[in-house]
C-alpha atoms as one frame of an Amber mdcrd trajectory, in Angstrom:
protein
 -24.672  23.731   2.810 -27.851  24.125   0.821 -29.000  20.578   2.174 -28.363
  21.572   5.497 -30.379  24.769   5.302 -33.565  22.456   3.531 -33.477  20.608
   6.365 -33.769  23.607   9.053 -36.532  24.958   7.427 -38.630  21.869   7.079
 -37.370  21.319  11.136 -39.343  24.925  11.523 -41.825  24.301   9.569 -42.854
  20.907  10.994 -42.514  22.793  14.645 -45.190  25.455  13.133 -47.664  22.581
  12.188 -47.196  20.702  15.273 -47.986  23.903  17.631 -50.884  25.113  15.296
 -52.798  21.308  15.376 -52.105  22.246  19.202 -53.146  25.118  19.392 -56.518
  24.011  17.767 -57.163  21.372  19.488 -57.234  23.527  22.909 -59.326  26.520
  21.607 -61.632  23.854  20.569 -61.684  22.402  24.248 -61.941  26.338  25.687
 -65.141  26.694  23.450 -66.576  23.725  25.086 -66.049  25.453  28.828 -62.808
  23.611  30.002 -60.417  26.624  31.512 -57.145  27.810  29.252 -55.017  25.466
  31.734 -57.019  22.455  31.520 -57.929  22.635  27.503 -54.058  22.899  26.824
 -53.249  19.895  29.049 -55.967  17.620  27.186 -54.524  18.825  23.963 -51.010
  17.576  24.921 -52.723  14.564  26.251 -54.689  13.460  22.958 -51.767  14.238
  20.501 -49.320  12.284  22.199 -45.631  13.226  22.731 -44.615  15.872  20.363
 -40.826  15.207  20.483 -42.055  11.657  18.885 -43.887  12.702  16.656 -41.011
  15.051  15.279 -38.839  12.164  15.381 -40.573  10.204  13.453 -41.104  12.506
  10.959 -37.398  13.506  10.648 -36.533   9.243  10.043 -38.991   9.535   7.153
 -36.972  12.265   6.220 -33.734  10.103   6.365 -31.406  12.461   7.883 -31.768
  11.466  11.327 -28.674   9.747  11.222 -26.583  12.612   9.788 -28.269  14.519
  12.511 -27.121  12.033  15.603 -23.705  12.013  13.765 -22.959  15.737  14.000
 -24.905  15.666  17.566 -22.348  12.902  18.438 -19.276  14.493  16.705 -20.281
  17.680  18.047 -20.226  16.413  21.927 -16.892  14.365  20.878 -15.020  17.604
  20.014 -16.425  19.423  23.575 -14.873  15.948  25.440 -11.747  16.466  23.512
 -11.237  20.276  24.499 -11.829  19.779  27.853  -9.307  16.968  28.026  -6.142
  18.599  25.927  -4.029  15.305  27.364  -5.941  12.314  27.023  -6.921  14.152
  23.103  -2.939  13.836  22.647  -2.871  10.476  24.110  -5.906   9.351  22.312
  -4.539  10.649  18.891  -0.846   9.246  18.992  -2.368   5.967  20.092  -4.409
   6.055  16.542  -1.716   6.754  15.076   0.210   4.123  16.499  -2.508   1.487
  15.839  -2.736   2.722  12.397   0.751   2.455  11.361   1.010  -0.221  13.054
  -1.514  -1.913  11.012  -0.848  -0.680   8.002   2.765  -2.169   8.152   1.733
  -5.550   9.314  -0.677  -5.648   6.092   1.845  -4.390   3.802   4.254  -7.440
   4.976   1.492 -10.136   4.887   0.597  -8.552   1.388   4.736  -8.466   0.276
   5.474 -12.032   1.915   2.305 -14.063   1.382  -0.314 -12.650  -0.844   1.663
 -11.607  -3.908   5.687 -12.230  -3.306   6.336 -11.536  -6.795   4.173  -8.914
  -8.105   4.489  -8.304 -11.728   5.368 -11.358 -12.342   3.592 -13.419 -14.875
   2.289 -17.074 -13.351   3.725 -16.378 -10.367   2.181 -19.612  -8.728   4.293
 -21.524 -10.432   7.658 -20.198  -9.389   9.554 -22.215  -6.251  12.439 -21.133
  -4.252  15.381 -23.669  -3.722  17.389 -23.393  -1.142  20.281 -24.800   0.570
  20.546 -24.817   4.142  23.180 -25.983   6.879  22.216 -28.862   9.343  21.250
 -26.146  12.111  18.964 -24.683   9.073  20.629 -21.190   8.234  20.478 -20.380
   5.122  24.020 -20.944   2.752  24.275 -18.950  -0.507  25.148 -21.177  -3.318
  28.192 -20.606  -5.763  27.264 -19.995  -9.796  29.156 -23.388 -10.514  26.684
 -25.196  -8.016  23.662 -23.835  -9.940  25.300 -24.449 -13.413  25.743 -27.782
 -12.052  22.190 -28.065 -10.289  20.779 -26.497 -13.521  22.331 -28.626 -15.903
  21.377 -31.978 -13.900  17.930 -30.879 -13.189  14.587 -33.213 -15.255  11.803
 -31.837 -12.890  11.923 -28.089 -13.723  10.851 -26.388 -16.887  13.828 -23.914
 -15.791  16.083 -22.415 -13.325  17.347 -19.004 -12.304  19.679 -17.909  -9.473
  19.637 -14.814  -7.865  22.086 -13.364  -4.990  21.726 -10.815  -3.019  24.053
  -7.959  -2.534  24.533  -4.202  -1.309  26.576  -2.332  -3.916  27.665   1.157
  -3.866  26.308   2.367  -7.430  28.119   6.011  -8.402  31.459   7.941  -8.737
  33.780   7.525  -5.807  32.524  10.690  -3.992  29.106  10.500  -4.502  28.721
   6.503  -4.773  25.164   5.554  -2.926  24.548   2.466  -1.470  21.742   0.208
  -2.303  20.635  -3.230  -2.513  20.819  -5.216  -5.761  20.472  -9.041  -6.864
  22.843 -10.860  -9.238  21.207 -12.927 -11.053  21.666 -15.233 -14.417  20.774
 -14.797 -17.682  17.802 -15.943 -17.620  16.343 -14.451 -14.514  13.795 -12.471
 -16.103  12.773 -14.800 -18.938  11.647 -17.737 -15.962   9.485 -14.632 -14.205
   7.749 -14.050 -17.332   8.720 -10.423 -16.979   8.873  -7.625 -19.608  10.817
  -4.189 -19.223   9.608  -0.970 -18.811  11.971   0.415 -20.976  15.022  -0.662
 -22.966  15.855  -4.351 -22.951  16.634  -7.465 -20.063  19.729  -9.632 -21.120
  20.153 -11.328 -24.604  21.061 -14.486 -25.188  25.201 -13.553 -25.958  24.667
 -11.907 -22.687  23.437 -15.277 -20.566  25.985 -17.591 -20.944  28.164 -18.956
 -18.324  31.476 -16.925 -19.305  33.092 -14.985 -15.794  32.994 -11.023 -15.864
  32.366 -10.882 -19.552  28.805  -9.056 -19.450  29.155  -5.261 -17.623  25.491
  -5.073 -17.762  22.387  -3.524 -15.185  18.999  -3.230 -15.502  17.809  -0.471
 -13.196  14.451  -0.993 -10.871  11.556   1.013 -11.557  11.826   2.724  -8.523
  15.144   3.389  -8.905  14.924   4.880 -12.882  12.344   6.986 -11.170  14.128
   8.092  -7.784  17.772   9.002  -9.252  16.965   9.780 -12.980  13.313  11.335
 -13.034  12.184   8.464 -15.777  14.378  10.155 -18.062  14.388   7.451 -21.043
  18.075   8.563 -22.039  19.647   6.377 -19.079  19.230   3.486 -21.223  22.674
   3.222 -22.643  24.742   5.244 -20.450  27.523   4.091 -17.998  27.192   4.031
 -14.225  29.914   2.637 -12.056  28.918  -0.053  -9.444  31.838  -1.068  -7.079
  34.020   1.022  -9.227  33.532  -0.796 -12.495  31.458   0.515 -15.400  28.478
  -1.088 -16.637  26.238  -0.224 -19.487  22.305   0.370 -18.288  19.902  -1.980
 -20.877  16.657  -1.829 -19.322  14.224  -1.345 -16.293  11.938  -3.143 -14.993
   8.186  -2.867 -14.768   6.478  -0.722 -12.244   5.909  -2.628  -9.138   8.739
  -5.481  -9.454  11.168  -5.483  -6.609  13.306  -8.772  -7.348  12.939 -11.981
  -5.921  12.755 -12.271  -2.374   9.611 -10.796  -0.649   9.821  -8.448   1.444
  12.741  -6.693  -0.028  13.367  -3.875  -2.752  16.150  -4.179  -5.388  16.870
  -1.384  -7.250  19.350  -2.976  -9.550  19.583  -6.082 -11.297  23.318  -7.254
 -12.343  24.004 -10.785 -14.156  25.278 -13.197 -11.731  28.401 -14.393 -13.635
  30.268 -10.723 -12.614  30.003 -12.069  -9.100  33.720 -12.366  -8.560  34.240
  -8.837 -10.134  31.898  -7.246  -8.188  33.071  -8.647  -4.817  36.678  -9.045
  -5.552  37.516 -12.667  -4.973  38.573 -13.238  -8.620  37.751 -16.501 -10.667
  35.849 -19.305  -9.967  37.538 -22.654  -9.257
């Protein structure tokens, strides 16, 4: 406000020079005999034009363009008062744009520009996959990776991860979300480190069927259902009905494997057949 007011007084005060130089330069022409008409018309003639002159000054100043801005803002808002309609059109179709742009980015920035973020070397994690002859994607069975995993000579190492939704709570108030199975060693290839707690030891990766109840709990997630409250670590939630014993959470800003999507919870893949009832592997 006080910059503002600076700048109306030196606007008033340049005005007051301008008229008195002016007003000089025609009483000096009246002394010399020209009439009161004629002696102000010269002076306007020799000075030039006066609304240059004041521009010129004002770009010296360097607030011309604040000036033109609030001129131009100020005309915008008349336009949009007189036009209620096409200021509610113009608006929602910001809006629109915006959102719309905002989401595209945010996918381009989740699939392509950092799929993994918090990961450590990300650039030198690849997805396998294995795919039908018509190309849709087939999930793979843990025995298939043990299998792949144990064959393998071109990989430093290998992880699997599955997706799945699973209903995490007591019977009544059991919420749905998404989570990824995934083996021992899922976290230990991402170069990952937890937030809090701990990820799966070693007794805890081995290839034994529905022998670890263990989660590790998203960020997010610790942060959405239980405030950050440190004390989760240890306790028992039940996820399709069965207990399992919370040992970690990730770091801030990991959201599992596949870009694009959000897993809250992070269950090893070997309670598979547990989890989604088709008993033992064969």
């Amino acid at each position: 406000m006080k910059s503002f007011r600076h700048r109306d007084r030196q606007q008033q005060e340049l005005q007051q020079e301008l008229q008195s130089h002016l007003q000089m330069a025609a009483g000096d022409k009246r002394s010399r005999g020209e009439s009161a008409r004629d002696a102000e018309s010269a002076a306007h003639r020799d000075f030039g034009n006066v609304a240059l002159v004041e521009q010129v000054t004002r770009d010296q100043w360097g607030s011309r363009w604040l000036e033109e801005f609030l001129q131009d803002l100020r005309y915008g808002a008349r336009m949009l008062r007189k036009n209620p309609g096409f200021t509610a059109i113009a608006v929602l179709t910001l809006a629109l744009g915006i959102g719309a742009n905002t989401t595209i980015f945010s996918w381009i920035r989740a699939v392509l520009l950092n799929p993994l973020p918090a990961a450590g070397d990300s650039s030198r994690v690849v997805a396998l996959e294995e795919l039908a002859p018509s190309g849709d994607w087939l999930p793979i069975s843990y025995p298939d990776f043990r299998d792949l995993r144990d064959s393998s000579k071109l990989l430093e190492s290998m992880t699997v991860s599955y997706p799945m939704a699973l209903a995490v709570g007591e019977d009544r108030h059991a919420e749905r979300i998404s989570g990824e199975l995934v083996s021992g060693n899922y976290f230990d290839v991402l170069k990952l480190e937890p937030e809090v707690g701990r990820f799966f030891s070693t007794g805890e990766s081995d290839d034994a069927q529905n022998a670890h109840p263990v989660a590790v709990l998203s960020y997010s997630f610790w942060r959405s259902r239980y405030r950050g409250e440190p004390s989760v670590i240890g306790s028992t939630i039940r996820i399709n009905r069965h207990p399992y014993t919370v040992i970690g959470i990730t770091p801030e800003g990991f959201h599992g494997s596949l870009p694009g999507l959000d897993f809250q919870i992070f269950v090893p893949a070997t309670m598979f057949a547990q989890l989604n009832a088709t008993g033992d592997w064969k």
